[in-house]
FIZA-41646 format. One record per residue (C-alpha): z, y, x; residue in one letter. Coordinates in Angstrom, 1 decimal, decimal comma, padded with zeros to 4 digits, m for minus. Layout:
<rs>
Z:Y:X:A
...
</rs>
This chain:
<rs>
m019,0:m002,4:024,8:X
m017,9:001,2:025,3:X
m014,4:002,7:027,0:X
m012,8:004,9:024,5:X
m010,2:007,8:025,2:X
m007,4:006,6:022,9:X
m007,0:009,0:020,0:X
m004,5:009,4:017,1:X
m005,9:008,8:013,8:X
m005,0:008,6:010,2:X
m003,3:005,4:009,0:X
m002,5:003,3:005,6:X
001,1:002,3:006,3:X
002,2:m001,3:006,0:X
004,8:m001,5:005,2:X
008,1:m004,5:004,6:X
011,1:m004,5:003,2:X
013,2:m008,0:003,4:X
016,6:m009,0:002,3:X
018,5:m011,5:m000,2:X
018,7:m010,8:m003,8:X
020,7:m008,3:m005,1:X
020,2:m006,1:m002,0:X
018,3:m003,6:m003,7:X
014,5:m004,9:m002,1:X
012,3:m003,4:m006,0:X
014,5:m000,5:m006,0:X
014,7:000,6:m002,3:X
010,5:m000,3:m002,6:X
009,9:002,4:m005,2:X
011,9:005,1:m003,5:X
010,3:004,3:m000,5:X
006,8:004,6:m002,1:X
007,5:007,7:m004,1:X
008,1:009,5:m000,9:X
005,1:008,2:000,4:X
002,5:009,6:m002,3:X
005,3:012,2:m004,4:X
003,4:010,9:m007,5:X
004,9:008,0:m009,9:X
001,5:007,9:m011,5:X
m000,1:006,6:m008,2:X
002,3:004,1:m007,7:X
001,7:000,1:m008,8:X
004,0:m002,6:m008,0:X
002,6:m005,9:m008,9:X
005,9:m007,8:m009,8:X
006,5:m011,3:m009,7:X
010,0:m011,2:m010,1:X
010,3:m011,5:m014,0:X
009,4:m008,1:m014,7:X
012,7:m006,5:m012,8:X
010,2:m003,4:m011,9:X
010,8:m002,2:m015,4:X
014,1:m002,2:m014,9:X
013,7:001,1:m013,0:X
011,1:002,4:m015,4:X
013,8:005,4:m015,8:X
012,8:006,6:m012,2:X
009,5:007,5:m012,8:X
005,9:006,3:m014,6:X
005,0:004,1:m012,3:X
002,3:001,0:m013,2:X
003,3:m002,3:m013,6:X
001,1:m005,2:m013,0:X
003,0:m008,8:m013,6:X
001,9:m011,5:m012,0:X
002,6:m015,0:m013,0:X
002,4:m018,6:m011,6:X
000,3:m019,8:m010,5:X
001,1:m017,7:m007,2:X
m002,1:m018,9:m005,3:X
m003,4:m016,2:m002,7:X
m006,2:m015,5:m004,7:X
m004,3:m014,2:m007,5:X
m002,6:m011,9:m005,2:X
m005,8:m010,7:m003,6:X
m007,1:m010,2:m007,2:X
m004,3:m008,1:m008,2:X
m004,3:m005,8:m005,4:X
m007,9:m005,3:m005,9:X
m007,1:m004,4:m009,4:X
m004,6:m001,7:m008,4:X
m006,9:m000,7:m006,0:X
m010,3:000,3:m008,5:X
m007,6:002,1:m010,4:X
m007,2:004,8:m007,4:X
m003,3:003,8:m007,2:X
m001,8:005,4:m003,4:X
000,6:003,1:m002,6:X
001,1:m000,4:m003,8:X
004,0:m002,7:m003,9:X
004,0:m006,2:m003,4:X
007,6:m007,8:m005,2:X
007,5:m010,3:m003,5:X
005,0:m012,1:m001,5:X
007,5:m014,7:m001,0:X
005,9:m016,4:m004,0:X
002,3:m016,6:m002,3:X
003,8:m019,1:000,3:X
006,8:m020,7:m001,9:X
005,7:m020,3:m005,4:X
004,7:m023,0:m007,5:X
001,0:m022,8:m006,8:X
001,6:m021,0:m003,2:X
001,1:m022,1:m000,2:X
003,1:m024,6:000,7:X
002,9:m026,5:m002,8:X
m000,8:m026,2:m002,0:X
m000,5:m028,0:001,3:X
001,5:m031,0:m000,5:X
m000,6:m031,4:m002,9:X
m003,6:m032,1:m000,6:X
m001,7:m034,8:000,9:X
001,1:m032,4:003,3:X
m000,7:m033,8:006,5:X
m000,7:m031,9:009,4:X
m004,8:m031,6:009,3:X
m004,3:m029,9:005,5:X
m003,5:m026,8:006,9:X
m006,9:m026,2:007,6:X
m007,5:m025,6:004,7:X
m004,6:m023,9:003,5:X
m004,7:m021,5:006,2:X
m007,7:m019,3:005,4:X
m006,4:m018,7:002,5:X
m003,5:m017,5:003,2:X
m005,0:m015,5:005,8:X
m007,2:m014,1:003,4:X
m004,4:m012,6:001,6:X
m002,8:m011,2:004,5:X
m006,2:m009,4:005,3:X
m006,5:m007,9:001,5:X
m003,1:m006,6:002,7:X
m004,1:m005,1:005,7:X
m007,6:m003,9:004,5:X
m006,5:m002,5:001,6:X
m007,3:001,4:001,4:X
m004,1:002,5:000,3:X
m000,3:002,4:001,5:X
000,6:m000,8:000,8:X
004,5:m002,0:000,8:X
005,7:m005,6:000,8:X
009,0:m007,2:m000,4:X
010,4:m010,3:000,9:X
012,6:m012,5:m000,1:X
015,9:m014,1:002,7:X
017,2:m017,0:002,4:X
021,4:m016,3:002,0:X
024,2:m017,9:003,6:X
027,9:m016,5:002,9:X
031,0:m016,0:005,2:X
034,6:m015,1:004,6:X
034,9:m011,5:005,8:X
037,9:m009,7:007,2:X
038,6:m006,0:005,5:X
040,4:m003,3:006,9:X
043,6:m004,1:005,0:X
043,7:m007,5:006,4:X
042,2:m009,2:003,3:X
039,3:m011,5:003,3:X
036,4:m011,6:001,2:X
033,3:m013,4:000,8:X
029,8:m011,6:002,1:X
026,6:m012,3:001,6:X
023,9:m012,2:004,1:X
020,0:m012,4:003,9:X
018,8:m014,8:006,8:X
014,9:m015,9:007,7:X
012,6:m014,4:005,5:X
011,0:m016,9:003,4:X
007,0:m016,1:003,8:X
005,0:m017,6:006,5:X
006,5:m017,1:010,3:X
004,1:m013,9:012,0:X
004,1:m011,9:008,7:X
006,2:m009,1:010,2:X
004,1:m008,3:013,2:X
001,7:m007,4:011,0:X
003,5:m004,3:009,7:X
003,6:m000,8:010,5:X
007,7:m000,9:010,3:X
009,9:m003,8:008,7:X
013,0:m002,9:007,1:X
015,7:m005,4:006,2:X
018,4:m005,1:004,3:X
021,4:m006,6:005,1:X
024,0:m006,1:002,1:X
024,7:m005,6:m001,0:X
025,2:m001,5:m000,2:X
021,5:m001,1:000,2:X
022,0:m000,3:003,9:X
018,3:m001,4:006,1:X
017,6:m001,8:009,6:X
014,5:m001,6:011,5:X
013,5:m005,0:012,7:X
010,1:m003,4:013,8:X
008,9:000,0:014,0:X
005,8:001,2:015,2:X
006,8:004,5:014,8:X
009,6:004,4:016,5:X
011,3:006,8:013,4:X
014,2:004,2:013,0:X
014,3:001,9:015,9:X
017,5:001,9:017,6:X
019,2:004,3:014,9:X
022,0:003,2:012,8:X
021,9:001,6:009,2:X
020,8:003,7:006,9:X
020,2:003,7:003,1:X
016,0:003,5:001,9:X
014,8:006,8:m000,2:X
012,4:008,9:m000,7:X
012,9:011,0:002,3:X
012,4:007,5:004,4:X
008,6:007,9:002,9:X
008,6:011,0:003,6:X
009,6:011,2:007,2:X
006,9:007,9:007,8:X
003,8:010,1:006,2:X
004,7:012,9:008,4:X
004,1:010,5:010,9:X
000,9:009,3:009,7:X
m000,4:012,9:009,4:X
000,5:013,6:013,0:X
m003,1:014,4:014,6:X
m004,7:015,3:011,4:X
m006,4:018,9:011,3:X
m007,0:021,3:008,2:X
m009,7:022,8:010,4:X
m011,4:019,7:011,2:X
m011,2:018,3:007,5:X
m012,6:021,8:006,0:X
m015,9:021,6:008,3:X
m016,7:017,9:007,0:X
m016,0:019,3:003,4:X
m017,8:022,2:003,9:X
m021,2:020,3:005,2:X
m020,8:017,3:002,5:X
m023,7:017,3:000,1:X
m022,6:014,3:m002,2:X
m019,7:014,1:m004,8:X
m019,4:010,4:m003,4:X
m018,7:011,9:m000,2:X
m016,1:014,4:m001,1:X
m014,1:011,8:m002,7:X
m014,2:009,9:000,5:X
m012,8:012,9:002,4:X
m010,3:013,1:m000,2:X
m009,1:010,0:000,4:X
m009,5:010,0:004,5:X
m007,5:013,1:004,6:X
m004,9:012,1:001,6:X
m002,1:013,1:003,9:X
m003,6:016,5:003,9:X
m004,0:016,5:000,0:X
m001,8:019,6:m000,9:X
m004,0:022,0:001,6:X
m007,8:019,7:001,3:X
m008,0:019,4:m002,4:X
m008,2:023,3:m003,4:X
m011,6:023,1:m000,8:X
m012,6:019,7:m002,0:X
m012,6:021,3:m005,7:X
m014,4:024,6:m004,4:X
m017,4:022,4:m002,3:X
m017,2:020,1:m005,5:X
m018,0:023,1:m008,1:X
m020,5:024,6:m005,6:X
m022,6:020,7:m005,3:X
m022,5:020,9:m009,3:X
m023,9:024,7:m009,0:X
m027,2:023,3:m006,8:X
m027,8:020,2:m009,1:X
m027,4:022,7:m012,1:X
m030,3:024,8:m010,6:X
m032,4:021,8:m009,1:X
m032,6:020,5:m012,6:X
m033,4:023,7:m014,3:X
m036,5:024,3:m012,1:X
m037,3:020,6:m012,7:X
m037,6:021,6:m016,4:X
m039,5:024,8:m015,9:X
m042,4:023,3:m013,5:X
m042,9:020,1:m015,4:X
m043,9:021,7:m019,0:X
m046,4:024,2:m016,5:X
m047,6:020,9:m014,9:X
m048,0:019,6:m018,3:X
m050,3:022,6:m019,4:X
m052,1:022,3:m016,7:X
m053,2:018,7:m017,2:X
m054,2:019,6:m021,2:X
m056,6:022,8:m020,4:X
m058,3:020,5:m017,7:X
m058,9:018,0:m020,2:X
</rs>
C-alpha cells in the first residue's frame, strides 16, 4: 500500500445517452461516436432495436452487429467482445435497456427462478458482469437507454396547448449512471440533451444543447488533456516488439494523427533487424553444417 501523487491519465470514455423513443437516442449515439474516433469504419453499434441503426447507414460505414432475444447479459458481453477482436474504437450499445427488461434479461431472469428476494443472488453477478465488460472494455464505449414516457398538455406561445412527451426514469437497473464518464438525456422530441452527470465538467450547468460530432470531439480533447507526443515517442522509440507498438498505438489513440507516422517508422525499422537476424541465421547454419560433414 503506496501514496500516489494524483496524475492525469488517458481514459476510454463511458459514455450514456437516455431518453424516450423518438428522441433521437441511435442517431444522437453515432454523431456522438463519430466525433469521438473521426472514422465510420471504427464504429460498431450492436443494435437491439430492430435494426433502426441501418436506418442511418447514409451517415457513414459504420458496423452493425444485431442482437436478438434472448437479451441475457452474456449475450451482450459476447457481442462487445466481438466488436472488440475486430479493433472497432468506439462501440455503441442501442440499448441496454433490453439486458434488464428484455425477454431473457434481467428481471425475467429473476421471475423465472421463482422472483424471491434471495434470487437476486444470483441474478446480480451477472448483471454485474456486464456492467464490468462495459467498463473494462478497451475502447470508447457509448450506451443508450431507454425512459419510460408520460405526456402533458403544454402551453405554446400563442396561447395554444399541445400535448408533450417526456422521457422519465430510465429503464435499466438503478446505479447505472454513476458508472459513466458523462450521461446525457434527452428530453424532447428536438434532440435537445442535458448533462445529468459529467465528469468532465464540459456540459454541466450549460444550457440544452443538440448531440453531434463536435460533442465527441470536445470530450476527446478532454481525454487527451495530459498526454505528451514527447513522452509517447521515447516509449516508441525503445519498443523492440510489433506486439508492443500496437499497444502504444492503442494507449496513445488520442494522439493517433501525430504517434502513428513514428509508430510506422519504429515498425519498418523492427522488420529491418528481423530481416538481417534471419539472413545471418541462414548464412552460419549451412557453415555449421559443413563443418559437422568434414569432421565426419
Amino acid at each position: 500500500m503506496k501514496l500516489q501523487q494524483a496524475q492525469r491519465n488517458q481514459v476510454k470514455l463511458r459514455l450514456g445517452l437516455s431518453g424516450a423513443s423518438g428522441f433521437g437516442k441511435t442517431y444522437s449515439a453515432l454523431l456522438l461516436a463519430y466525433g469521438i474516433t473521426n472514422d465510420w469504419s471504427k464504429i460498431a453499434i450492436i443494435d437491439t432495436e430492430n435494426n433502426s441503426a441501418n436506418l442511418y447507414a447514409h451517415l457513414g460505414s459504420f458496423n452493425v452487429l444485431p442482437l436478438n432475444e434472448p437479451y441475457t447479459p452474456e449475450q451482450y458481453i459476447n457481442a462487445l467482445k466481438t466488436c472488440e477482436k475486430a479493433s472497432m474504437e468506439v462501440i455503441i450499445i442501442d440499448s441496454i435497456t433490453h439486458e434488464w427488461q428484455g425477454k431473457g434479461g434481467c428481471l425475467q431472469i429473476h421471475e423465472q427462478l421463482g422472483g424471491r428476494f434471495q434470487d437476486w443472488a444470483k441474478v446480480t453477478p451477472r448483471h454485474q458482469a456486464f456492467i464490468d465488460a462495459i467498463l473494462h472494455a478497451k475502447c470508447h464505449v457509448v450506451t443508450t437507454v431507454r425512459r419510460k414516457v408520460d405526456y402533458s398538455m403544454d402551453s405554446t406561445s400563442n396561447g395554444k396547448t399541445k400535448v408533450v412527451k417526456h422521457g422519465l426514469k430510465a429503464i435499466t437497473r438503478e446505479g447505472f449512471e454513476y458508472e459513466l464518464t458523462a450521461n446525457f438525456e434527452l428530453i424532447n422530441e428536438n434532440h435537445l440533451a442535458k448533462a445529468s452527470k459529467d465528469r468532465t465538467e464540459l456540459f454541466s450547468g450549460k444550457p440544452e444543447f443538440v448531440i453531434n460530432a463536435s460533442t465527441g470531439r470536445k470530450l476527446m480533447q478532454w481525454c487527451n488533456q495530459g498526454l505528451s507526443v514527447d513522452q509517447a515517442r521515447k516509449e516508441i522509440e525503445v519498443c523492440t516488439t510489433i506486439e508492443g507498438l500496437r499497444h502504444l498505438y492503442q494507449k496513445y489513440i488520442g494522439l493517433k494523427e501525430l504517434t502513428h507516422p513514428i509508430i510506422i517508422n519504429r515498425k519498418a525499422e523492427l522488420e529491418a533487424i528481423h530481416s538481417q537476424v534471419v539472413s545471418k541465421k541462414e548464412i552460419i547454419n549451412p557453415l555449421k553444417t559443413k563443418e559437422h560433414g568434414t569432421n565426419n
